[in-house]
Backbone bond lengths (Angstrom), bond angles and torsions (degrees), N, CA, C in turn:
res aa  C-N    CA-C-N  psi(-1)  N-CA   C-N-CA  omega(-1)  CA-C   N-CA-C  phi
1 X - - - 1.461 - - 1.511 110.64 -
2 X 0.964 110.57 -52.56 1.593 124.93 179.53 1.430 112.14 -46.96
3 X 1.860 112.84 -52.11 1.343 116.60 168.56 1.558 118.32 -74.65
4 X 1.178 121.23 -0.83 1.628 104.74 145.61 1.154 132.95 -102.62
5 X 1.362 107.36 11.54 1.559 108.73 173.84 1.639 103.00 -102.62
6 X 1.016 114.94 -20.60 1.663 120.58 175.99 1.654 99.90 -69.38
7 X 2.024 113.99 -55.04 1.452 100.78 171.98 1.079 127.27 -55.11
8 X 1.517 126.93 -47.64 1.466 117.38 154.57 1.366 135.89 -25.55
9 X 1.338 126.47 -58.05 1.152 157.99 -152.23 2.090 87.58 -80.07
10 X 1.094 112.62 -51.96 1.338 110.08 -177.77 1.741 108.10 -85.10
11 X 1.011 127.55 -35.19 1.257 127.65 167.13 1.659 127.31 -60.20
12 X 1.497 117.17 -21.97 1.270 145.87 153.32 1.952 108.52 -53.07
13 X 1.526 82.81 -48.79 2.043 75.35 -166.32 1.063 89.99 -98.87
14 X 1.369 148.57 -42.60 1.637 115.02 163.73 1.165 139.89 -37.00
15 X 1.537 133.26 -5.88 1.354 137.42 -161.73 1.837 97.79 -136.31
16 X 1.418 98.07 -16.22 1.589 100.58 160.31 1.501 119.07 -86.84
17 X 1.400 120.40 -15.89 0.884 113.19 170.75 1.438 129.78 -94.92
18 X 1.761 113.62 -14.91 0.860 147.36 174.53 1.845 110.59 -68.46
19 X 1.392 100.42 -34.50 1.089 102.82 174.51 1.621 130.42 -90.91
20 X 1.753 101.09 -17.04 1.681 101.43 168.00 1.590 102.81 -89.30
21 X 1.318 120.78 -37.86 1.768 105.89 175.65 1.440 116.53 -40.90
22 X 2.111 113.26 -38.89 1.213 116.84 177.65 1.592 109.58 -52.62
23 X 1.332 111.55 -75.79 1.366 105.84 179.83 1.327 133.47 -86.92
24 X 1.705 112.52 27.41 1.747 94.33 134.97 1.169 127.38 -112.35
25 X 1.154 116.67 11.28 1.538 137.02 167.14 2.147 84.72 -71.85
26 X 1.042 135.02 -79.36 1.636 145.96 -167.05 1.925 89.24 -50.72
27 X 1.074 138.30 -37.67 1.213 112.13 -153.85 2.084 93.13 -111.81
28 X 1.615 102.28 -7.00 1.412 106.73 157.81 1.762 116.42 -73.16
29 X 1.137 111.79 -28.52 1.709 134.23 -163.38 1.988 83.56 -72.31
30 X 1.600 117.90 -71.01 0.835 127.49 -158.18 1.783 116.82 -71.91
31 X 1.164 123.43 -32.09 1.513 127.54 159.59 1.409 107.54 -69.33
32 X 1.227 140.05 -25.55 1.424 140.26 163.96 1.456 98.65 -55.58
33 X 1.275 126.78 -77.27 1.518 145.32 -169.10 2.033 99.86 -61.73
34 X 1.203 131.29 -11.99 1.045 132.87 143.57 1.117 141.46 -33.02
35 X 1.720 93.47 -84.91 1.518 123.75 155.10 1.512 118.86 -46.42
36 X 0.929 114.06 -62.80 1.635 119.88 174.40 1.637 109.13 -42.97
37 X 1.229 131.81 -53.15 1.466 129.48 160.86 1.391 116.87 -58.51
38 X 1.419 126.54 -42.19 1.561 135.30 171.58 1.625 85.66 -40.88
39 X 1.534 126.31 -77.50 1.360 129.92 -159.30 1.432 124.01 -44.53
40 X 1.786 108.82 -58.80 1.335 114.12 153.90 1.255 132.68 -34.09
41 X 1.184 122.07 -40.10 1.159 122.80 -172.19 1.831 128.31 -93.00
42 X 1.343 101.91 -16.08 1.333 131.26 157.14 1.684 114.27 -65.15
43 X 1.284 103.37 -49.08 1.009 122.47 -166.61 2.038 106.94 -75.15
44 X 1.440 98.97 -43.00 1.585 91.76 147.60 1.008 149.94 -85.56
45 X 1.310 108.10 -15.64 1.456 121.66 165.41 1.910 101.87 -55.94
46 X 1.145 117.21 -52.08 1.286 113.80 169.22 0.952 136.26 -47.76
47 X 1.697 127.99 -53.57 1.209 117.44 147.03 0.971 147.10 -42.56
48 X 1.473 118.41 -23.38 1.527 124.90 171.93 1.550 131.48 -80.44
49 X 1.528 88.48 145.60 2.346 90.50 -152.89 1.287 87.63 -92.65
50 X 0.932 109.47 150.30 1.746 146.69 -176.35 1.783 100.32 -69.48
51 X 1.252 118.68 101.96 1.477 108.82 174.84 1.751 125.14 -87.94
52 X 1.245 98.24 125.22 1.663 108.32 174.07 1.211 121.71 -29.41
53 X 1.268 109.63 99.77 1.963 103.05 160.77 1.405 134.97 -118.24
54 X 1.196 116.13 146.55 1.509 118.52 166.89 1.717 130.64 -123.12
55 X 1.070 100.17 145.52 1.189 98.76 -177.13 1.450 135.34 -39.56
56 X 0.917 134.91 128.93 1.670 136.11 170.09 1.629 128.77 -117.66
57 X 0.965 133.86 157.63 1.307 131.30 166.39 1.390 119.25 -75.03
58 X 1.142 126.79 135.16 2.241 112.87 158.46 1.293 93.56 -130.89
59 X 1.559 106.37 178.32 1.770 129.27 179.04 1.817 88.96 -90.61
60 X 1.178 100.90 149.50 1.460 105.58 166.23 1.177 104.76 -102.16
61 X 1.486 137.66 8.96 1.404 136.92 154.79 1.744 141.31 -161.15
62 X 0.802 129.01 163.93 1.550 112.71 -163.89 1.724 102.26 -41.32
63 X 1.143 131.19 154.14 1.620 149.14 -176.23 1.099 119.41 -136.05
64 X 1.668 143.53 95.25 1.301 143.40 -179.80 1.300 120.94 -95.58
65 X 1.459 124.23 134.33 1.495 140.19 179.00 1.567 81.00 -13.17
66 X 1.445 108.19 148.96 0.992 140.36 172.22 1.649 136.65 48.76
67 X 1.502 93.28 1.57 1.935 100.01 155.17 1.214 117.46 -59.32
68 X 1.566 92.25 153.98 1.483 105.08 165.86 1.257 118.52 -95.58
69 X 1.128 133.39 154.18 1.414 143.63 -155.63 1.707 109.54 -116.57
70 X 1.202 100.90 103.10 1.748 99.08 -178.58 1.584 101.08 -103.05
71 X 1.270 109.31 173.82 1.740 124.65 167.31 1.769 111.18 -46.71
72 X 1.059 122.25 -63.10 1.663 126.49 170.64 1.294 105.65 -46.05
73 X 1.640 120.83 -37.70 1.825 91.81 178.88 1.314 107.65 -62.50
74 X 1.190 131.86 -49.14 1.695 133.88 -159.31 1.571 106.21 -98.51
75 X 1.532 109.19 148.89 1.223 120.61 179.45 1.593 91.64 -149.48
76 X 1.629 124.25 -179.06 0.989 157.31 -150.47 1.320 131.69 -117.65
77 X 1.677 127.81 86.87 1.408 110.88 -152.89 1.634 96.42 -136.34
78 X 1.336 103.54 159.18 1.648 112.86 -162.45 2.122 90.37 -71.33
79 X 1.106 123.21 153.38 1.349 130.28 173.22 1.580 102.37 -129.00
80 X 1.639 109.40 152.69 1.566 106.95 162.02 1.931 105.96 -56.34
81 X 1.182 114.00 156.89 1.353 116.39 166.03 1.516 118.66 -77.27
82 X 1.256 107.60 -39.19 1.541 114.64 167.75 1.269 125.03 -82.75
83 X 1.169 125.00 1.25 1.659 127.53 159.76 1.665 120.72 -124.72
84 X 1.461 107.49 39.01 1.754 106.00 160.93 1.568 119.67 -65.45
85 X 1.028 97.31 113.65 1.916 90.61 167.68 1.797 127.82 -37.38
86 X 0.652 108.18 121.07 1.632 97.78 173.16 1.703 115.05 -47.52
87 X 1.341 90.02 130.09 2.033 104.26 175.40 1.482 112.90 78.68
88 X 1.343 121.20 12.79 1.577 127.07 154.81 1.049 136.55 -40.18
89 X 1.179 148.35 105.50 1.481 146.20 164.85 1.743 113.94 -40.36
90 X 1.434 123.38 121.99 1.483 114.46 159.62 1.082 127.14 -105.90
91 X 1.502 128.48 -6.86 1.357 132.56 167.30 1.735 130.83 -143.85
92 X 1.286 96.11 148.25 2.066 95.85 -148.52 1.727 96.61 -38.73
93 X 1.946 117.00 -53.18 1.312 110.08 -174.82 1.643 125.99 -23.97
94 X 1.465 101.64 -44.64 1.302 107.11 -153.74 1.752 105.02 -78.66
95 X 1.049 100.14 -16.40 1.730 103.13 -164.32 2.032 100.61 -108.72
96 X 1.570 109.13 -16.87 1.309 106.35 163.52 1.540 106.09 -128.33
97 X 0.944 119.90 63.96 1.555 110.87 -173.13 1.373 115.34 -68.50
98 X 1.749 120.67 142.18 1.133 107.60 -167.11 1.390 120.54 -65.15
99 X 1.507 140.08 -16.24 1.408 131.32 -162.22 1.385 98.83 -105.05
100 X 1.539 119.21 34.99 1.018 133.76 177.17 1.861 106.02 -60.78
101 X 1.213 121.49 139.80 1.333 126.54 157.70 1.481 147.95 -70.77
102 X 1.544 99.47 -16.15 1.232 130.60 -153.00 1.612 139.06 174.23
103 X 1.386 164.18 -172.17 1.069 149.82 179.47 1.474 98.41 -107.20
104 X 1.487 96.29 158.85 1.955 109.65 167.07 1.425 96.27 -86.48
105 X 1.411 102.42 158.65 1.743 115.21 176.33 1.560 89.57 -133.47
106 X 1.746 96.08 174.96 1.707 96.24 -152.46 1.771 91.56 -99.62
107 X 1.078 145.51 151.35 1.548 130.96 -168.36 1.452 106.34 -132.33
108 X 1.434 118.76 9.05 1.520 142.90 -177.35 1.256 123.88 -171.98
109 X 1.176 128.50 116.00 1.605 142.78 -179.00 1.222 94.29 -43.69
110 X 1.792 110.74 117.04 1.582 116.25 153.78 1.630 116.07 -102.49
111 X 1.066 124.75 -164.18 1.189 132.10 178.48 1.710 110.19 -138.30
112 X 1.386 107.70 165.24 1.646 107.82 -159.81 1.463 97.35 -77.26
113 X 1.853 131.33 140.45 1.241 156.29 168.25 1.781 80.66 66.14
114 X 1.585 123.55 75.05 1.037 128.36 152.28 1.566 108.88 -122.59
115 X 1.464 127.16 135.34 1.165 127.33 170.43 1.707 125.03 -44.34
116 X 1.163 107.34 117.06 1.617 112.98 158.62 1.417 143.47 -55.69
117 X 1.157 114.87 55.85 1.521 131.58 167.72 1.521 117.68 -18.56
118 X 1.369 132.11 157.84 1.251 128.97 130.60 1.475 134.26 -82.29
119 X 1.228 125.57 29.39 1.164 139.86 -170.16 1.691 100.02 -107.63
120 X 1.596 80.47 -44.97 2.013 86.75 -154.48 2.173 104.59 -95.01
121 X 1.664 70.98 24.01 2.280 67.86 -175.16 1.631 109.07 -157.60
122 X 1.092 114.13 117.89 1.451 141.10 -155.25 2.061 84.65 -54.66
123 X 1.549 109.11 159.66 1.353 115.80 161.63 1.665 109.17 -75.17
124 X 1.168 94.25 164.73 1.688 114.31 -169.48 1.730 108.18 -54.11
125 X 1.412 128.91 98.27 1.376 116.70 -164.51 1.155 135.39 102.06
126 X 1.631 102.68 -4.45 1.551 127.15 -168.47 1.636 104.62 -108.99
127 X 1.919 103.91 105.44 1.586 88.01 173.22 1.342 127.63 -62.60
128 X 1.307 108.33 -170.47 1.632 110.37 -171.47 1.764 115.16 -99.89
129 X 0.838 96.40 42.08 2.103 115.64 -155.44 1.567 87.33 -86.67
130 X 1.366 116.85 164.21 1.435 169.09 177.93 2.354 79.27 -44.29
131 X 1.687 99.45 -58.55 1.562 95.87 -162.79 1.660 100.73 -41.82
132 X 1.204 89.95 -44.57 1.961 93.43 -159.43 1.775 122.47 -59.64
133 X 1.329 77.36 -27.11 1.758 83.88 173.61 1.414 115.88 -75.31
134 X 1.766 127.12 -27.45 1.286 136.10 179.87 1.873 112.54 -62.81
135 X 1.175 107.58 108.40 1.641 111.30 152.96 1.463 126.10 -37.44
136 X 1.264 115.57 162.47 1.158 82.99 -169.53 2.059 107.53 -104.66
137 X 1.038 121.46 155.77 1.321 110.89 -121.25 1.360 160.98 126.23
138 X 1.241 81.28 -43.44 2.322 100.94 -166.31 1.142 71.51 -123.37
139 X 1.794 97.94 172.07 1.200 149.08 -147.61 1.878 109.13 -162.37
140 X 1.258 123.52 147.74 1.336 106.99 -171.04 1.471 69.24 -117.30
141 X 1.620 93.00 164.64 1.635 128.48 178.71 1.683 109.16 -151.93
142 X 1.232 97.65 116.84 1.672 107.86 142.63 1.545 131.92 -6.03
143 X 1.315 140.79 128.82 1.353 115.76 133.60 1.528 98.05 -155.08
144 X 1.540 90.12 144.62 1.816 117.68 -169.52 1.622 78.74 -62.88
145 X 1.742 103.54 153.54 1.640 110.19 154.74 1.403 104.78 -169.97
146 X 1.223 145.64 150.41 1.350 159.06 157.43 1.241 122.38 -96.73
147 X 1.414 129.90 -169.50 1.424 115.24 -167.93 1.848 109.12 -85.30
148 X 1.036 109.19 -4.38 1.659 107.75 175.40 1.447 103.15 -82.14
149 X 0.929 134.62 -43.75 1.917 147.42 -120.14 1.581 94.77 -127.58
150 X 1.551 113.86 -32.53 1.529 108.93 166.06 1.623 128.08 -104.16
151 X 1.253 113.10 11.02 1.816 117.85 173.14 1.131 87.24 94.76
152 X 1.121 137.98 33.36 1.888 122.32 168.18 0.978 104.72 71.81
153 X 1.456 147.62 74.26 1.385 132.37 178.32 1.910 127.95 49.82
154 X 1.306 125.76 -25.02 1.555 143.80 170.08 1.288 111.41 -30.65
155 X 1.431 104.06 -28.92 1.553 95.41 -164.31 1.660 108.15 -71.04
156 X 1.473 121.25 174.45 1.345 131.31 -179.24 1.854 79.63 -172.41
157 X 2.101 83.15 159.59 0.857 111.35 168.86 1.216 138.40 -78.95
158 X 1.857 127.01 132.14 1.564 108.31 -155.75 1.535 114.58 90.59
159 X 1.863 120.46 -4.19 1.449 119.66 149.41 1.764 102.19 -86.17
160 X 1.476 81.35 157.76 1.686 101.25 168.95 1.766 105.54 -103.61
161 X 1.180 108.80 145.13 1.793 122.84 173.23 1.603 90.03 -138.15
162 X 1.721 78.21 147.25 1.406 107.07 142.57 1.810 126.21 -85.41
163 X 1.179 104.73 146.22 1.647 112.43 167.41 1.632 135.88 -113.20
164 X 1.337 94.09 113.77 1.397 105.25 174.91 1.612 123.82 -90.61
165 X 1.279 95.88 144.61 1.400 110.33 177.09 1.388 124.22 -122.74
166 X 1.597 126.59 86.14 1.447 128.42 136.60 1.582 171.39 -39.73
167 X 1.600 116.38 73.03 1.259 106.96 -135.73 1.373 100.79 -155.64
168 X 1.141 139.90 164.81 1.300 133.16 -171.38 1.341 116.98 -108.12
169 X 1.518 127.49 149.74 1.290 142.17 -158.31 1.410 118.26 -94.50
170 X 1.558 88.28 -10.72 2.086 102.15 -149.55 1.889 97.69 -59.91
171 X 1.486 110.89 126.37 1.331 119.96 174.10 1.174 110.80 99.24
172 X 1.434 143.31 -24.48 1.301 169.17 -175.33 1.482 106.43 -78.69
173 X 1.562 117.78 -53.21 1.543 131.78 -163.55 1.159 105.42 -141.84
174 X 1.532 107.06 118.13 1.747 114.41 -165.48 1.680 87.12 -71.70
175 X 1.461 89.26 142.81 1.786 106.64 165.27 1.810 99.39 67.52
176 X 1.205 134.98 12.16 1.758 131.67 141.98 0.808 123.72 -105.09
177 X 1.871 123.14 85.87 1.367 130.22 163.67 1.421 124.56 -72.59
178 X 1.663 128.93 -12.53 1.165 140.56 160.31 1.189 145.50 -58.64
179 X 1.355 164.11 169.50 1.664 153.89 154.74 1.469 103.00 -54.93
180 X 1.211 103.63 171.44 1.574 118.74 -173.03 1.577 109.86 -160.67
181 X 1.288 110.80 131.10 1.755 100.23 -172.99 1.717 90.12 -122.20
182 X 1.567 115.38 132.96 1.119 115.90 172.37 1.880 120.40 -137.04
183 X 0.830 131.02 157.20 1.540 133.62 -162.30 1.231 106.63 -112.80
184 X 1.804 105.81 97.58 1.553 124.49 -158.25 1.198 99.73 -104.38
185 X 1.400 140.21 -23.44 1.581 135.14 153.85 1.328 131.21 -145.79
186 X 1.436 122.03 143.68 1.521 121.29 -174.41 1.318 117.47 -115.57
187 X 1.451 121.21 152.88 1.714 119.10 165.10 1.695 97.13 80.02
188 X 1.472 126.24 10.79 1.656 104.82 165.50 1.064 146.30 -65.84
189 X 0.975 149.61 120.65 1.679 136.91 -144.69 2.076 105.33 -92.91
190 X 0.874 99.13 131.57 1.574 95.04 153.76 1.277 125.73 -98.82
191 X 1.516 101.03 129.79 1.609 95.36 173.14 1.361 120.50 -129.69
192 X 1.547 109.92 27.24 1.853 113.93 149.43 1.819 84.20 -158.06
193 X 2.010 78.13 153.06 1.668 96.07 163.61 1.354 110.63 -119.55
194 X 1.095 113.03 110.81 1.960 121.46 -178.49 1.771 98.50 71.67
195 X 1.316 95.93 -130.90 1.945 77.20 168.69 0.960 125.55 -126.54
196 X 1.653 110.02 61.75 1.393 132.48 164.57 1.516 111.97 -116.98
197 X 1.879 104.81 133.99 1.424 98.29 -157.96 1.160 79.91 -114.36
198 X 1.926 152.50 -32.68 1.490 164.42 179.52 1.307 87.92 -35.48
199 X 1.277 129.50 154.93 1.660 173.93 82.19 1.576 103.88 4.71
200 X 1.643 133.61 -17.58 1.295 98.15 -131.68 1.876 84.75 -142.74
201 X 1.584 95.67 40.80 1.375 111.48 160.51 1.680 129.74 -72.59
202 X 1.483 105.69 129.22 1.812 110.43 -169.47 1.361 88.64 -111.03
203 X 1.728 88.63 117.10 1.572 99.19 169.62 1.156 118.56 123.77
204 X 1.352 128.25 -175.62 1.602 133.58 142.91 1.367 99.47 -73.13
205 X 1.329 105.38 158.95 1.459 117.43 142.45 1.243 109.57 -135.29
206 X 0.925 85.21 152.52 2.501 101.00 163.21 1.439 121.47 -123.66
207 X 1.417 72.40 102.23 1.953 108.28 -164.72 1.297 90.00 -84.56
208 X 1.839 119.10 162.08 0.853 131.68 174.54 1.539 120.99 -118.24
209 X 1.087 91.47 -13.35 1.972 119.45 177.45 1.399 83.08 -138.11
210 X 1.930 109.15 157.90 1.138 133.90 116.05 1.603 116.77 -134.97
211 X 1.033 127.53 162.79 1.415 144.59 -153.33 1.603 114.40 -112.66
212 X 0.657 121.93 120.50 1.783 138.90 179.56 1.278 111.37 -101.31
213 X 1.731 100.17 148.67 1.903 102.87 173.57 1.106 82.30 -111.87
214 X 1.660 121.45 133.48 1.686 138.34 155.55 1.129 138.27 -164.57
215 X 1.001 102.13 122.32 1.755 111.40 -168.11 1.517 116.09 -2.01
216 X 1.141 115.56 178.23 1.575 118.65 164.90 1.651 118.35 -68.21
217 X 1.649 94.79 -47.65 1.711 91.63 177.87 1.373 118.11 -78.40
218 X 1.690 124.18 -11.16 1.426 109.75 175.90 1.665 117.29 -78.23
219 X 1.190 88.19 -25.14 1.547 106.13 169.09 1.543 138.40 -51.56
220 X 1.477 86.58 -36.54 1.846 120.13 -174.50 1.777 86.87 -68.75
221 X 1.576 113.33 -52.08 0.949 127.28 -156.51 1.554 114.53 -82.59
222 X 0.626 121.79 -22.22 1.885 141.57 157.23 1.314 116.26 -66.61
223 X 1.242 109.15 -37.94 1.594 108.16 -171.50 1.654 93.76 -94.31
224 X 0.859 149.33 -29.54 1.465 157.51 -179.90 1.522 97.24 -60.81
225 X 1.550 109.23 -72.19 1.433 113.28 -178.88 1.300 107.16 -34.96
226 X 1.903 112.28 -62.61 1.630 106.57 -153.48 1.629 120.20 -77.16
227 X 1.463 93.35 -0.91 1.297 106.05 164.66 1.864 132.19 -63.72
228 X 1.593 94.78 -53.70 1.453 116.77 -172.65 1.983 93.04 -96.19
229 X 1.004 145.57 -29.47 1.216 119.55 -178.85 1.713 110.21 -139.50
230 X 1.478 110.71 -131.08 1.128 112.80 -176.24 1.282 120.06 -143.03
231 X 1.497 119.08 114.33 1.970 120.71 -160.48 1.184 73.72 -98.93
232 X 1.880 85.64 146.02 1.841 135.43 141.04 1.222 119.74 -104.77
233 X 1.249 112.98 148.10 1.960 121.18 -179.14 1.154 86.21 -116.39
234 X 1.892 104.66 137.63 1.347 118.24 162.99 1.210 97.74 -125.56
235 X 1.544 104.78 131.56 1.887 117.03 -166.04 1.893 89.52 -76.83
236 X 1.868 103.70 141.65 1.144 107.67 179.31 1.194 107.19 -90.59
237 X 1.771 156.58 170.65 1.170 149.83 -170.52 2.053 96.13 -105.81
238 X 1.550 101.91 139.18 1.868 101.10 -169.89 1.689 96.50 -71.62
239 X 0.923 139.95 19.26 1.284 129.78 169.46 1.857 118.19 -135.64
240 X 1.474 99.31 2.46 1.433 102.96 150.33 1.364 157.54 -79.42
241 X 0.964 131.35 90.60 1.267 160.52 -136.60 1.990 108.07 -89.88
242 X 1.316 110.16 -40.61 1.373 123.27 177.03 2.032 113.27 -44.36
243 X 1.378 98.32 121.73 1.633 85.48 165.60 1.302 115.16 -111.06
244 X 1.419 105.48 139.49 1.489 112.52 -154.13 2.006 101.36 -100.66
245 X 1.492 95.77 121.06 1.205 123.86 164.70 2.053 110.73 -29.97
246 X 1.768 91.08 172.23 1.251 85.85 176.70 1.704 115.63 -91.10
247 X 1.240 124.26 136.56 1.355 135.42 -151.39 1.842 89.84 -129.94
248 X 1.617 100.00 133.61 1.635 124.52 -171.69 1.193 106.04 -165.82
249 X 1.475 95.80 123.68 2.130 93.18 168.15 1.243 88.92 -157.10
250 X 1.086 102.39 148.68 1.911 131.32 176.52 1.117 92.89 -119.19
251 X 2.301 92.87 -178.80 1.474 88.39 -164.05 1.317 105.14 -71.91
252 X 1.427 120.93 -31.49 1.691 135.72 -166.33 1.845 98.63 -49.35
253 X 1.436 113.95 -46.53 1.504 94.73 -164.54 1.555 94.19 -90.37
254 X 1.456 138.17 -18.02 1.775 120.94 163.94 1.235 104.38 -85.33
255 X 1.603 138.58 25.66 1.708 118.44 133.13 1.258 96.44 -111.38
256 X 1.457 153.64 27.34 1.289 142.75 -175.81 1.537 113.78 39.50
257 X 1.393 119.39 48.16 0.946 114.67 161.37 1.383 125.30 -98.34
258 X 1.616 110.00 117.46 1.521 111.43 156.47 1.339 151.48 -44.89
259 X 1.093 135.25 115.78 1.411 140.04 151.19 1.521 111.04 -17.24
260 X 1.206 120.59 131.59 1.567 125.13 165.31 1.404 112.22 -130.33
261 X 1.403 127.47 117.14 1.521 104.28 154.19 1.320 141.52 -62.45
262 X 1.483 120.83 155.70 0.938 111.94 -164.77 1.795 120.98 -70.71
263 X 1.352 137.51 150.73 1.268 128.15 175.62 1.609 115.48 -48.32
264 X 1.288 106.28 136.97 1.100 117.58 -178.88 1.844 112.50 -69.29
265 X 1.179 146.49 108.77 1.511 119.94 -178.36 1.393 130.22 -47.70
266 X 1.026 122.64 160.42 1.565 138.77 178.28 1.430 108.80 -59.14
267 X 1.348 116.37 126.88 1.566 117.17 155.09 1.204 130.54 -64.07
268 X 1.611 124.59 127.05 0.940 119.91 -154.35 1.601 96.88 -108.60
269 X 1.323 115.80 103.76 1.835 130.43 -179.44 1.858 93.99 -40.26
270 X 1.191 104.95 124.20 1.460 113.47 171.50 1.759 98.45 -103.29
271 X 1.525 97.38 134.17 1.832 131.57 171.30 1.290 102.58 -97.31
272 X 1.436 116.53 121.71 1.034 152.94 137.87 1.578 115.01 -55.85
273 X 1.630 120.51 85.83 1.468 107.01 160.22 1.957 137.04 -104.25
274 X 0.735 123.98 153.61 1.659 115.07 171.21 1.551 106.59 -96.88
275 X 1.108 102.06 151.47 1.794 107.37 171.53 1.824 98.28 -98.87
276 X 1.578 82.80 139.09 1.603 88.20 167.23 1.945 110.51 -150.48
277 X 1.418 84.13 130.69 1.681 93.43 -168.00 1.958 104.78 -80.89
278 X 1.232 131.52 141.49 0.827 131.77 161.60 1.897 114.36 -128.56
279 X 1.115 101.74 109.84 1.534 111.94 -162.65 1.477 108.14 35.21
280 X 1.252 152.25 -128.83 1.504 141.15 -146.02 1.465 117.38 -103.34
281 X 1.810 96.30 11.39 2.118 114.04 -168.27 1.814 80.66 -104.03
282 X 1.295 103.48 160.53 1.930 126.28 160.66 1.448 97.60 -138.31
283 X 1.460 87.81 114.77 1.500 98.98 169.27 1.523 126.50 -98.32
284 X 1.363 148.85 163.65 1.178 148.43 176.51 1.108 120.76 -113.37
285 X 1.180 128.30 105.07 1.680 124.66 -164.10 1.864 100.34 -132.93
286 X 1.087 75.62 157.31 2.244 91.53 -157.04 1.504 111.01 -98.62
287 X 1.498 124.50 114.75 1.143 111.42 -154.88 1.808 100.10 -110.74
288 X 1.168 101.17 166.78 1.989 92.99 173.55 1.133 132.92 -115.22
289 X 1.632 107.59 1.89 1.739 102.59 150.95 1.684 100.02 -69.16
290 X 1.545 76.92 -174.67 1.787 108.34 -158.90 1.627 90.38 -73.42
291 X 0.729 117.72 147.24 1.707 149.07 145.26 1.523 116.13 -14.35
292 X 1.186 148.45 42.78 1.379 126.12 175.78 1.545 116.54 -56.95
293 X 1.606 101.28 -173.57 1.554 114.47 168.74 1.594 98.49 -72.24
């Protein structure tokens, strides 16, 4: 009995010992493989060049069309030097300067630690109105629309449409007594829907107006149209580039109906007769040479 508890007893510490050689041999394996990453990684950290920065402005929180912009929204954050946005602010002076007149308002939905543009923020004193969005140049305009005539509610401000014009010709164009739909302008921008001028509409809506920037003469030409017939907006796609030709269809070319001329009339065979007297009668008799005088 004794000698199997002694074999036991030794068969126990052989496999205990067997088992710490295992794991400090595994936890020697693993501080090796430690170090070795410690090194690498030092070792890239070293190689790596120090990239140029400059200062920039951001919002310290979401910003919707038409806030005002105080000191607490914006703060000061390092930027790559080679990737500033164009028209950034880099220092508080410049974006609140003291002989300032007035506050900036926000003129495009940013988002929080997004760069401060001059695009997307009114000048110092400058409300956030319909003027500010105009180029200089344009003119905003009106146009009536319902849910057919405006894209179902889709539209927002800052899409481009095309404009159609529906309306009849009759008296205008000899021989068009029918409607006629034709494509009187392309690429117009909207920059309010009803009386929302923000980008940062959830949803459809069903506007009853939206507002266009356009020249004087597209304008002339809009108001003429919406006078005499009936405009549709077709929303343009933001990555379309195509300018679209001149576009016309009546009813004749949406049933494919052809033009025919009219039949030419029938020739009428010309008779040749002679007169011939027989005592106090003149007769008329039909001859088949040709016809003289």
């Amino acid at each position: 009995m004794r000698a199997v508890f002694g074999l036991v007893l030794i068969i126990g510490v052989a496999l205990a010992g067997g088992a710490v050689y295992l794991a400090r041999d595994y936890i020697a394996q693993t501080q090796a493989e430690v170090e070795r990453q410690k090194r690498a990684a030092e070792e890239a950290l070293a190689n790596v060049k120090s990239v140029p920065t400059v200062d920039v402005l951001v919002s310290t929180r979401a910003l919707k069309y038409g806030e005002r912009i105080a000191q607490e929204d914006v703060r000061v954050v390092k930027w790559p030097e080679d990737a500033i946005p164009e028209g950034t602010f880099s220092e508080m002076a410049a974006f609140f300067p003291e002989a300032a007149k007035g506050d900036r308002f926000v003129l495009r939905t940013m988002e929080k630690d997004e760069a401060l543009m001059a695009v997307k923020v009114t000048e110092p004193g400058e409300a956030a109105g319909l003027t500010s969005r105009l180029a200089k140049g344009m003119r905003a305009f009106a146009i009536r629309v319902d849910v057919a005539s405006g894209v179902s509610g889709f539209l927002r401000p800052s899409d481009k449409v095309d404009v159609y014009w529906t309306g009849s010709l009759s008296g205008a164009i000899a021989g068009n007594n029918g409607e006629i739909t034709r494509l009187i302008q392309t690429n117009i921008e909207l920059i309010a829907v009803d009386q929302t001028a923000g980008s940062d509409l959830a949803g459809a809506t069903i506007a009853r107006t939206v507002t266009v920037a356009a020249t004087p003469e597209q304008i002339a030409a809009l108001a003429q149209a919406q006078n005499t017939g009936r405009l549709s907006l077709a929303l343009v796609g933001v990555q379309d580039e195509t300018v679209a030709s001149a576009v016309e269809v009546d009813q004749r070319k949406l049933l494919g109906i052809k033009e025919t001329a009219p039949a030419a009339p029938a020739a009428v065979e010309e008779v040749c007769t002679i007169k011939t007297r027989r005592g106090a009668e003149i007769f008329d008799t039909g001859i088949v040479t040709p016809c003289t005088n």
